[in-house]
C-alpha positions as CSV (number, residue, x, y, z in Angstrom):
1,X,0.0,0.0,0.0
2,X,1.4,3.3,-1.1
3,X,1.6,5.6,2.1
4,X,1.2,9.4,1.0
5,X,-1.3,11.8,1.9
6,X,-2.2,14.9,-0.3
7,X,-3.2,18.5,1.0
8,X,-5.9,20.7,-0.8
9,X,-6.5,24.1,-0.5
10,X,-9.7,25.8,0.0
11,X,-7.8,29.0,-2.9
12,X,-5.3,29.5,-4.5
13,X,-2.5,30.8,-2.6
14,X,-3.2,29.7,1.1
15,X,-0.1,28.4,1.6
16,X,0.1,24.8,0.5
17,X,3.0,25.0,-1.2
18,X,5.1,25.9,2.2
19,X,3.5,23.9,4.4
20,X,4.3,20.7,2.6
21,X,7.8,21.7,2.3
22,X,8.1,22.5,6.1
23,X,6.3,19.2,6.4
24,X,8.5,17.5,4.2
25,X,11.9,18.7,6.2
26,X,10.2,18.2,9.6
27,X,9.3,14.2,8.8
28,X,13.0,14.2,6.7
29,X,14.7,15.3,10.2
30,X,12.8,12.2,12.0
31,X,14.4,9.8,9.4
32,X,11.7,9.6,6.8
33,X,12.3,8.9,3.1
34,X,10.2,11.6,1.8
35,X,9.4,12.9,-1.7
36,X,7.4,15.7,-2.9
37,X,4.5,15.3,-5.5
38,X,2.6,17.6,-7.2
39,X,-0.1,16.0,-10.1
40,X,-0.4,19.0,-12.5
41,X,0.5,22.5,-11.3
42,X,0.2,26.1,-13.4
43,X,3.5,28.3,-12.9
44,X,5.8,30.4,-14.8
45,X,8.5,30.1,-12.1
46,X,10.3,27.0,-13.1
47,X,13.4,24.8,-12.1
48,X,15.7,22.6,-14.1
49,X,15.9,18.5,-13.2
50,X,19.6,17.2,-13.6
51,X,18.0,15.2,-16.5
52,X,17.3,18.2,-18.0
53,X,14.0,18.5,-17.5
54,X,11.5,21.2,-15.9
55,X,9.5,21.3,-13.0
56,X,7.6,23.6,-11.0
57,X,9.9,25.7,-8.7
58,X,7.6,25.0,-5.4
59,X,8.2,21.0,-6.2
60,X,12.4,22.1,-6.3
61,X,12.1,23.3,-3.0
62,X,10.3,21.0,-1.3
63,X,12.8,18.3,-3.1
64,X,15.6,20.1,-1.1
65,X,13.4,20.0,2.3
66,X,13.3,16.7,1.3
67,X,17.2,17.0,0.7
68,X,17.1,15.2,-2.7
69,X,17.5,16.0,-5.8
70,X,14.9,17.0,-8.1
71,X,13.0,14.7,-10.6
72,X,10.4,15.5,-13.2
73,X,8.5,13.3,-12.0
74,X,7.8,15.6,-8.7
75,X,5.4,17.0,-11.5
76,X,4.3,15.7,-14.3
77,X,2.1,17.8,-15.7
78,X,3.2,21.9,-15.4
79,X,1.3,24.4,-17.2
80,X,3.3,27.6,-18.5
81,X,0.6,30.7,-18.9
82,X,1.6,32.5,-22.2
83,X,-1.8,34.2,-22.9
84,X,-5.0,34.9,-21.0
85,X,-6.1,32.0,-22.5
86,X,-3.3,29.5,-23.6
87,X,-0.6,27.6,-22.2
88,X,2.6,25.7,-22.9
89,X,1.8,22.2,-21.3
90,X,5.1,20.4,-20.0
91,X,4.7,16.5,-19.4
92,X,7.4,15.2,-17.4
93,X,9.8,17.9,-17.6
94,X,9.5,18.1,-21.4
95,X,6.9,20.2,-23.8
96,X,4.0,18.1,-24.8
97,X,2.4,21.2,-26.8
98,X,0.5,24.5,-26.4
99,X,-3.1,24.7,-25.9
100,X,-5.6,26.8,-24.9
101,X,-7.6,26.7,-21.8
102,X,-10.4,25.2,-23.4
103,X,-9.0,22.7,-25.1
104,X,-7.0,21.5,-22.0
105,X,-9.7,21.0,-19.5
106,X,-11.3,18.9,-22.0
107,X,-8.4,17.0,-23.0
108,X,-6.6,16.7,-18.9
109,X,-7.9,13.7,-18.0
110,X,-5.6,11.5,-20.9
111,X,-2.9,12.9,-18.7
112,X,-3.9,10.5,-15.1
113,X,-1.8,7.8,-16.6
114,X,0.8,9.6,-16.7
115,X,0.8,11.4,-13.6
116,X,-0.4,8.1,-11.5
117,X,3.2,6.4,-13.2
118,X,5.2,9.4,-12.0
119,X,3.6,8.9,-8.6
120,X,4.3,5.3,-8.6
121,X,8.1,5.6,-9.2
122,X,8.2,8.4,-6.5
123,X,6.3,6.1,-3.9
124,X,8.3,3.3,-4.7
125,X,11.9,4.8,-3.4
126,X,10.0,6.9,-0.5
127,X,8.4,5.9,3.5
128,X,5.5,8.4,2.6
129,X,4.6,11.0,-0.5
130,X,3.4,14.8,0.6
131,X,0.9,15.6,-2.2
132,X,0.1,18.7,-3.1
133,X,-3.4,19.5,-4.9
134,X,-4.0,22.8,-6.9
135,X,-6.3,25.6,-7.0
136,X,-9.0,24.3,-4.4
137,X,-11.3,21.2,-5.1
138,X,-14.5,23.4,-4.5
139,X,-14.0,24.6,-8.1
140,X,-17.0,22.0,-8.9
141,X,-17.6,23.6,-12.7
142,X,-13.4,22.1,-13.3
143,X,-14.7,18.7,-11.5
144,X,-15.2,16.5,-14.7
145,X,-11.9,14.8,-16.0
146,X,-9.7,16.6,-13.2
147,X,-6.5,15.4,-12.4
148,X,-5.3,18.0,-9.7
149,X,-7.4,17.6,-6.5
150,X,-10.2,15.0,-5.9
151,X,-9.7,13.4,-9.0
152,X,-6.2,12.2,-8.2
153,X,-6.8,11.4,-4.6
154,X,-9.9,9.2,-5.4
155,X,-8.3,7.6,-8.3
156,X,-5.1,6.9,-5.9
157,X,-7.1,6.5,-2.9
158,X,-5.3,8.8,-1.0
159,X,-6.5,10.7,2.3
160,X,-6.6,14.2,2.0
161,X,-5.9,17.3,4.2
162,X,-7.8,20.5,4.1
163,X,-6.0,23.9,4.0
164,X,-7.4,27.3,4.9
165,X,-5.9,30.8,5.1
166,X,-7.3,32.3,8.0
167,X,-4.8,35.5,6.7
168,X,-7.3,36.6,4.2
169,X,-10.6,36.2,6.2
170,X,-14.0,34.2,6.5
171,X,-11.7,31.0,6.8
172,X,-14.7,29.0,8.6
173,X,-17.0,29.6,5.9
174,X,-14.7,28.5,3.7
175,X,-13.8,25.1,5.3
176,X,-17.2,24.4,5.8
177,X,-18.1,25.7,2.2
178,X,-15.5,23.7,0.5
179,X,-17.0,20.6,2.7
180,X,-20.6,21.3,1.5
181,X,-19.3,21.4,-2.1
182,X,-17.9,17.9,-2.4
183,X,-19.6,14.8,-3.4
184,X,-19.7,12.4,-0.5
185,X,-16.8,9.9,-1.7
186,X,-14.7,13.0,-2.3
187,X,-15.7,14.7,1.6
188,X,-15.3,10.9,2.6
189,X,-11.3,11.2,1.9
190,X,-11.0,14.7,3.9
191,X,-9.7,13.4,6.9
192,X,-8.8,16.7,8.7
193,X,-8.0,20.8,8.2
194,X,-5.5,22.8,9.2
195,X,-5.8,26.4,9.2
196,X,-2.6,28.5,8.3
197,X,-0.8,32.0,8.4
198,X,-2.7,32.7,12.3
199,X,-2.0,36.1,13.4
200,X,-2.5,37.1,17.1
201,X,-4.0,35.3,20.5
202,X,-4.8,31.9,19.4
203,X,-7.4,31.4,22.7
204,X,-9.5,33.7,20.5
205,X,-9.9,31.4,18.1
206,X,-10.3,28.1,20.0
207,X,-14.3,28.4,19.5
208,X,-14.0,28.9,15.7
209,X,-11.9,25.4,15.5
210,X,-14.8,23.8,17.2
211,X,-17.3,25.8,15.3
212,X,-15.3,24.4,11.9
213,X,-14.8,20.6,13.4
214,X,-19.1,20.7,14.3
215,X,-20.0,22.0,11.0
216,X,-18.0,20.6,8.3
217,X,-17.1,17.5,10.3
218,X,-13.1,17.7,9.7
219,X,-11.3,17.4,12.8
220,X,-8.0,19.9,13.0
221,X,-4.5,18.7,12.9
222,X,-3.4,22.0,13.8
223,X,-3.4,26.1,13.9
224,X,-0.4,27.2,11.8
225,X,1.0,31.0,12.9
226,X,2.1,33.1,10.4
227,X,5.9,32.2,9.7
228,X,7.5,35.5,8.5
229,X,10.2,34.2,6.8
230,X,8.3,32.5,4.8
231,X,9.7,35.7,2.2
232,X,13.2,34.2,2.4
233,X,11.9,31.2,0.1
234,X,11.2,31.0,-3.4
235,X,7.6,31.5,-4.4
236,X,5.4,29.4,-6.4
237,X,4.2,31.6,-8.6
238,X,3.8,35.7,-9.2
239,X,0.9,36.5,-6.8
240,X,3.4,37.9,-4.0
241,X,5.2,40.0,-6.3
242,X,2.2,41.4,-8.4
243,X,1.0,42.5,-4.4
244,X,3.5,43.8,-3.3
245,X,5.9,47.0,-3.9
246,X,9.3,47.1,-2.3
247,X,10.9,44.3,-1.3
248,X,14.0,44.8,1.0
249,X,16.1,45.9,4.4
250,X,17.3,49.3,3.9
251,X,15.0,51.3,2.5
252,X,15.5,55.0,2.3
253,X,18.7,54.7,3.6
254,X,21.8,56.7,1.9
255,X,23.9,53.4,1.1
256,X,20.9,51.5,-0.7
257,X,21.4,49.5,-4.0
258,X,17.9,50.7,-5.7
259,X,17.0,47.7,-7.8
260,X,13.4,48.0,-9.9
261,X,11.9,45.3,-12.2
262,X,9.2,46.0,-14.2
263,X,6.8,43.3,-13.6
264,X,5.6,42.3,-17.4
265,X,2.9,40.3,-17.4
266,X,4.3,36.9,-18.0
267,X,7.2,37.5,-15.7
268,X,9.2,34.0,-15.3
269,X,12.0,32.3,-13.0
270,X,11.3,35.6,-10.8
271,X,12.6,33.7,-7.9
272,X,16.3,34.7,-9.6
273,X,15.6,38.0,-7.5
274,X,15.2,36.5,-4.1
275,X,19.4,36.4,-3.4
276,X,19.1,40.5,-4.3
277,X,16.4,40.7,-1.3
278,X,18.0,38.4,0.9
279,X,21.2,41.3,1.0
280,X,20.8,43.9,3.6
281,X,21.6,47.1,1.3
282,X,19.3,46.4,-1.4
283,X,15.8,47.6,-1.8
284,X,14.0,45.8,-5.1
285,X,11.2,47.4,-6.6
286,X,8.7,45.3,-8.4
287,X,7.4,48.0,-10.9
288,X,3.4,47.4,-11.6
289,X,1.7,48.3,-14.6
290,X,1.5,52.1,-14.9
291,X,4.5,52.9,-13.2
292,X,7.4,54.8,-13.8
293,X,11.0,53.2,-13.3
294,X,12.0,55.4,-10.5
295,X,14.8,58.3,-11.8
296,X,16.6,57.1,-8.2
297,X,17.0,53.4,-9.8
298,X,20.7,52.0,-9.6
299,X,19.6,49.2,-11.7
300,X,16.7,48.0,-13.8
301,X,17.0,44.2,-14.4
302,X,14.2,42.6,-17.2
303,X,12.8,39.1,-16.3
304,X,12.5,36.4,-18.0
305,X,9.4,35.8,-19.5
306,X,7.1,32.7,-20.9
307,X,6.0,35.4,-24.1
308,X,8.9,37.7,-25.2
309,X,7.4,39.4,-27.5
310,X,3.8,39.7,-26.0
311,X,5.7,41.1,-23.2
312,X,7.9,43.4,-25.0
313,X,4.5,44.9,-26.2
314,X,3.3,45.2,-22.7
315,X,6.8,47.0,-22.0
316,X,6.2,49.4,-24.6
317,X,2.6,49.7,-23.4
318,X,3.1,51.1,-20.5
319,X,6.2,53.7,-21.4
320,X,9.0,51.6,-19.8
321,X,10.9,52.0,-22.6
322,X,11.2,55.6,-22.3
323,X,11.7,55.1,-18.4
324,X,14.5,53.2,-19.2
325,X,16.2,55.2,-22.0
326,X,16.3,57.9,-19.3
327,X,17.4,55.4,-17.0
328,X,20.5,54.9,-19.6
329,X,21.0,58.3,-20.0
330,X,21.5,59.0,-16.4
331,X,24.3,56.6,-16.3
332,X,22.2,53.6,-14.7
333,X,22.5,50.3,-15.2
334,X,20.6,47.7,-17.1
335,X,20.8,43.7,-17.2
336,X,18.2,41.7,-19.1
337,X,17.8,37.9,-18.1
338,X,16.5,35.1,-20.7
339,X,13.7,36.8,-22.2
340,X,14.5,40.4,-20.9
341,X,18.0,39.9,-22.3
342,X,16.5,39.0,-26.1
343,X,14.5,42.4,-25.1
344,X,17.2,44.3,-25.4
345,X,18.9,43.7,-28.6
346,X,17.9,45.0,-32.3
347,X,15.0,42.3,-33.1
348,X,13.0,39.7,-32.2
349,X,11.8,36.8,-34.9
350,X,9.1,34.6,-34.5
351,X,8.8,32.5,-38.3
352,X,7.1,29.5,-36.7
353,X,4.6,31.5,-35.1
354,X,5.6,30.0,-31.7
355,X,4.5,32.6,-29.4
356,X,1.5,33.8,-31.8
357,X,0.8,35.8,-34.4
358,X,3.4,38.4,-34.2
359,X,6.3,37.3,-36.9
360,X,9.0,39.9,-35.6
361,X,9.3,42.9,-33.6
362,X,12.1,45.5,-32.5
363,X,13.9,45.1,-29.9
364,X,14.7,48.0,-27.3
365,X,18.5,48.5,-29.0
366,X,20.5,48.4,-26.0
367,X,22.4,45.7,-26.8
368,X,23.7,44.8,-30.5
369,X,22.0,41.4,-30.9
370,X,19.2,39.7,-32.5
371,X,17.2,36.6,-31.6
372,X,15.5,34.1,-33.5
373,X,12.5,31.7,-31.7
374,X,12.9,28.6,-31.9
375,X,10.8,25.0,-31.1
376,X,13.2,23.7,-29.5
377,X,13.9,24.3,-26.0
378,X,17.0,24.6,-24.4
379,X,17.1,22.9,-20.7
380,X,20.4,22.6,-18.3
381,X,22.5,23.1,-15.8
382,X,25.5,25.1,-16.1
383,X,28.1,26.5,-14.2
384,X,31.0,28.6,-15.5
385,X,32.4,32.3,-14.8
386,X,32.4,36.0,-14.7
387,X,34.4,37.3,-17.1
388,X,34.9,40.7,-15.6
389,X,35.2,39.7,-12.1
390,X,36.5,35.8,-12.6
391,X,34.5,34.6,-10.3
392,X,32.6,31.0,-10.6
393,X,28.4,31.0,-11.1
394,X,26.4,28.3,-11.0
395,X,23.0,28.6,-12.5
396,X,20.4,27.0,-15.6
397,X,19.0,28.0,-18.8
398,X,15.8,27.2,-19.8
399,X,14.5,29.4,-23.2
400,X,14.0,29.0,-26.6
401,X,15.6,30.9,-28.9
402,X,19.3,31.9,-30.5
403,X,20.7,34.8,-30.6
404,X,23.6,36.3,-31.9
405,X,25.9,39.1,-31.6
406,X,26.6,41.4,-35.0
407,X,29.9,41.0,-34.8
408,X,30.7,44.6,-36.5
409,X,30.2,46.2,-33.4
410,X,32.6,43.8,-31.6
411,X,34.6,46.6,-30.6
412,X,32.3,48.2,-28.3
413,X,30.6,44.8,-26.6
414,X,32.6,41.8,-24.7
415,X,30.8,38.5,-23.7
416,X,29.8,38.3,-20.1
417,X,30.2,35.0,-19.4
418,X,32.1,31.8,-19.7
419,X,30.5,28.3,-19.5
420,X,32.6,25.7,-20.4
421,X,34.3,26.1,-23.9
422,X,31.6,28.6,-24.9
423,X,30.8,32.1,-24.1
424,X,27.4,33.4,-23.2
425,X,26.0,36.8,-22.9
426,X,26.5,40.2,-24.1
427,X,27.7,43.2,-22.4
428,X,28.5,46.8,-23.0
429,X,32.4,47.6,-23.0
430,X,31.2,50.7,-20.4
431,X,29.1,48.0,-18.6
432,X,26.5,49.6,-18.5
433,X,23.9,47.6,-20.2
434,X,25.1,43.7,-20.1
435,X,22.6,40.4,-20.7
436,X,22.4,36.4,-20.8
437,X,20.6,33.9,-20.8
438,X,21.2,32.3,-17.5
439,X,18.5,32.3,-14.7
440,X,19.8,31.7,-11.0
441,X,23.4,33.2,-11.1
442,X,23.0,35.6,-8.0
443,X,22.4,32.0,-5.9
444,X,26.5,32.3,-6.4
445,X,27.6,34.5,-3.0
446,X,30.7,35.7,-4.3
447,X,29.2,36.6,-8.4
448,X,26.7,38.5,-6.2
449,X,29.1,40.5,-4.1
450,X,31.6,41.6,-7.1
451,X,28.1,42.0,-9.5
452,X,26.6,44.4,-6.9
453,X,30.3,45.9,-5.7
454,X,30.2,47.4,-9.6
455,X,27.3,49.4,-8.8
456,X,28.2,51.2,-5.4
457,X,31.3,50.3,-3.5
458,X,30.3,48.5,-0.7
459,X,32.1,45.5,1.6
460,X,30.8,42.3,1.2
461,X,27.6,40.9,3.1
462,X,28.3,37.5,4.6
463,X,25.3,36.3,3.0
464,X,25.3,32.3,2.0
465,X,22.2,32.5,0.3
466,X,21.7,28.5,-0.1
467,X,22.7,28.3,3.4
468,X,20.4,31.2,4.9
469,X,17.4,28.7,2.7
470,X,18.4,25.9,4.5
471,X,18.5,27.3,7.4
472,X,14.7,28.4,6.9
473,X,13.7,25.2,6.1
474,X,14.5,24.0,9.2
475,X,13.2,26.7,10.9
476,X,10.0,26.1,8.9
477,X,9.8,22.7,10.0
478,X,10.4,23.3,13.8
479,X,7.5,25.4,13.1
480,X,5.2,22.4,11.8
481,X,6.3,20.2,14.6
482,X,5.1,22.9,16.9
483,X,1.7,23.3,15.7
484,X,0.8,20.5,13.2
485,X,0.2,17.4,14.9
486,X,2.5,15.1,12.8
487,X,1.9,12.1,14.7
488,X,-1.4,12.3,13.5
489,X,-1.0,13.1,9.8
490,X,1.5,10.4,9.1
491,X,-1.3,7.4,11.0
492,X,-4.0,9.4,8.3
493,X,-1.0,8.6,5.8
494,X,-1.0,4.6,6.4
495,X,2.9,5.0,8.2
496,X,3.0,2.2,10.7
């Protein structure tokens, strides 16, 4: 008998994502082989498998609460939002085709075999699997062929746990409402809630637990207080950083590394900020739709992106690129990543209509290169160098797309990085303005320190940034033992 148990959520966004991975390091601490599962999942914020595949980046961090290594199988199905209303479907870390939203509802449920072989492999090297369900299963209209909440755990027979955000308010009604929603075999498999992000006295709230066991019949495993640095972990996908607007430590202050982004509305891989936050003298500014690029900015970075040129539209859209001609002219600096780095050179072409209609566009002519779409996606590992500063980066590329320097400017660019026999990027000789393709290099402490010592002179922090994660994790996971009854969940599980 497989032993895993899978948590729902009554939203989006409640927190599922974290709590498994807390769970996932708190039952890995006790001994436990654990592995982290996720049956189809919708995110632009992606990591790279060593197989060279792509997952979802909330199923790579729970693999390293889990402390192994990630697998595409963690998540088989992953849908990549390039419109309002189609997607790039990846099936076990590799593109199975674009679709739009109506056609994959319709067409989900020839996925199950899929997913339920992923699952098997996972359970059959693991003590218990911590599934994690999408979205929330109350979403009855989505019921018919799904493969993300209830259907999954009927078809696998697996117990589920119900997660409510008490954060955003009317958390008993939506317990209870969820409950009242499911058909009786799918309400038969809830087998207790737990209600997450508490703020305050928790005696206040001892009558609403009862008031949610009496009315929705679910007894609670637990009361979860808000963990606050939850922020120093990589998010699932872009809600936090389309609500909030500055991110940092040292705001205001006369020191500060002003960073802005502007958020483009298929941002991707955004988590390749969260090293920038994590340092003490840099304030990062997530710039929404409307904004200006503040004429204080030190640096404006471009994200990657799941639709370049859709996105490069939006840029334009909303003035950013006169923002950042200014921003030029004022002797800031600019790196583009991925998608933000094709964004910056001469043109953009698109002759197999990959990302639409749209068979080429200009670029925004910082940088003396051109890109040409591609079907074929490129997905590794890498590590390699600096060039100007020497020292070592790790990170991973996942895009599609070539793009090459016109070599008749050669005297006024230099490549920015090394990896392996090759060289990848583009930069300025000033500087200035400098791009590549690689997502995750400021996870490399001492890149980040000489990258960031170019902007303002400054001594290095003695940030570890994969350590100061860790470190959360097991905070994180102290935190679950505290308030989730464990024992509990893993008996619900099947452990003996």
């Amino acid at each position: 008998m497989t032993v895993a148990i899978m948590f729902q959520g009554t939203g989006s966004d409640v927190g599922k994502s974290l709590l498994v991975a807390g769970i996932a390091r708190a039952l890995s601490n006790r001994g436990l082989k654990v592995r982290p599962f996720k049956p189809q999942n919708m995110s632009n914020n992606a990591a790279v498998t060593p197989c060279g595949g792509e997952i979802g980046r909330a199923q790579a961090l729970q693999a390293k609460a889990c402390r192994v290594e990630t697998s595409t199988d963690m998540n088989p199905v992953l849908l990549k939002p390039q419109t309002d209303m189609g997607s790039q479907v990846i099936v076990q870390g590799k593109i199975w085709g674009n679709t739009n939203t109506g056609n994959y509802w319709t067409r989900r449920h020839e996925l199950m075999p899929t997913v339920f072989e992923s699952f098997h492999r996972l359970a059959d090297e693991a003590d218990i699997v911590l599934v994690e369900g999408a979205g929330s299963p109350a979403e009855v209209n989505l019921r018919s062929g799904d493969i993300a909440n209830m259907g999954f755990a009927i078809a696998a027979q697996v117990p589920v746990i119900l997660i409510g955000d008490i954060d955003r308010g009317g958390v008993i009604a939506s317990i209870v409402g969820t409950g009242e929603l499911l058909q009786q075999e799918e309400k038969d498999l809830v087998r207790g809630v737990i209600i997450n992000k508490f703020r305050g006295d928790l005696s206040l709230f001892k009558s609403g637990v009862s008031i949610i066991e009496e009315k929705s019949g679910f007894s609670s495993l637990g009361v979860v207080p808000y963990f606050k640095d939850a922020r120093k972990l990589p998010d699932e996908d872009a809600v936090s950083v389309q609500s909030g607007v500055s991110i940092g430590n040292s705001a205001g202050e006369k020191d500060t590394i002003r960073v802005a982004v502007p958020l483009i509305s298929r941002i991707s891989n955004f988590d390749d900020f969260d090293p920038l936050i994590a340092e003490e003298d840099v304030e990062l500014t997530f710039i929404h739709p409307g904004d200006v690029i503040p004429a204080e900015t030190d640096l404006v970075i471009l994200p990657g992106s799941k639709a370049t040129i859709g996105d490069l539209e939006f840029f334009r859209a909303q003035g950013w690129d006169i923002d950042l001609l200014a921003h030029v002219r004022r002797g800031g600096q600019v790196l583009g990543i991925c998608g933000g780095y094709q964004m910056l050179g001469t043109l953009i072409s698109d002759p197999q209509g990959i990302e639409g209609e749209v068979a080429s566009i200009s670029g925004l002519g910082l940088l003396p290169v051109t890109t040409v779409l591609t079907g074929n996606k490129k997905l590794t590992e890498v590590k390699g160098h600096d060039i100007t500063s020497g020292e070592t980066i790790t990170g991973y590329e996942m895009h599609v797309g070539v793009t090459e320097v016109d070599e008749t400017q050669a005297n006024d660019i230099s490549p920015m990085l090394s990896i392996g026999q090759r060289e990848e990027g583009v930069q300025l000789s000033t500087g200035q303005v400098s791009g590549c393709y690689l997502h995750g290099l400021f996870v490399s402490d001492n890149y980040r320190a000489a990258f960031l010592n170019r902007i303002k002179k400054r001594e290095a922090s003695a940030l570890s940034f994969e350590k100061e994660v860790d470190v959360t994790l097991d905070a994180l996971a102290q935190h679950m033992e505290e308030n989730v009854n464990l024992d509990k969940l893993l008996l619900i599980a099947g452990y003996k």
